[in-house]
C-alpha angles and dihedrals in degrees: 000000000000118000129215119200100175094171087061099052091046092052085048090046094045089050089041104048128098134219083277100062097251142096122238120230102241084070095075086089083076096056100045091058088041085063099030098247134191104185111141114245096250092050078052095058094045094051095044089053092051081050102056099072091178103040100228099135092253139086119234110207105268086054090048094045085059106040079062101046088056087052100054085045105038105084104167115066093237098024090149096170088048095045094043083051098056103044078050093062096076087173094051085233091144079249135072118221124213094279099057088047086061103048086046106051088040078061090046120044102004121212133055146081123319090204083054097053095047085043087055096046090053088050091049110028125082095240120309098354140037124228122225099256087053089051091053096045078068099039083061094052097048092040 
């Protein structure tokens, strides 16, 4: 259901990248038309700011990996569960485990209990990783 393609996403970061080691972010125009995307430009904006941890205007790679991994797998222009998903898979593995529920929703939504996210992943996720119509069951409920 959600592709990877890693090799991909290392060739456009070895031909984006400056003399830093990072993408600016006027490059995500490259990678949208690499995957065919049809995120709005707004949409754009929004996700590239929750990228840029650091908000330096750049992407390091692991931002830009998976800038890249949201836009192969993103296929509505405004598809926010699918796109929050994604930027939560930090392995790329198609599920998110309960650490990266926890990093999201702390994203999302801010504050709260670790112990009761977690608790709220166990009572929602088949074993060790939720899957994303899980994720967007809850979505639903938090939107």
């Amino acid at each position: 259901m959600f592709k990877a393609s890693t090799a991909i996403y290392e060739q456009l970061f070895g031909d984006l990248k400056t003399e830093d080691g990072t993408v600016p972010l006027s490059c995500s125009t490259q990678v949208l038309k690499q995957f065919k995307s049809i995120m709005t430009p707004d949409f754009v904006k929004e996700l590239l700011s929750l990228l840029d941890l650091d908000d330096s205007e750049t992407l390091s790679k692991s931002e830009f990996m998976r800038f890249c991994y949201i836009a192969e797998n993103t296929f509505k222009p405004r598809d926010t569960a699918r796109s929050l998903f994604c930027f939560a898979d930090t392995d790329f593995s198609g599920s998110i485990d309960a650490q990266e529920f926890v990093w999201i929703m702390h994203r999302i939504i801010g504050e709260f209990s670790d112990a009761d996210m977690t608790q709220a992943f166990k009572e929602c996720a088949t074993g060790e990783a939720m899957d994303y119509e899980t994720f967007m069951l809850l979505m639903r409920e938090f939107a």
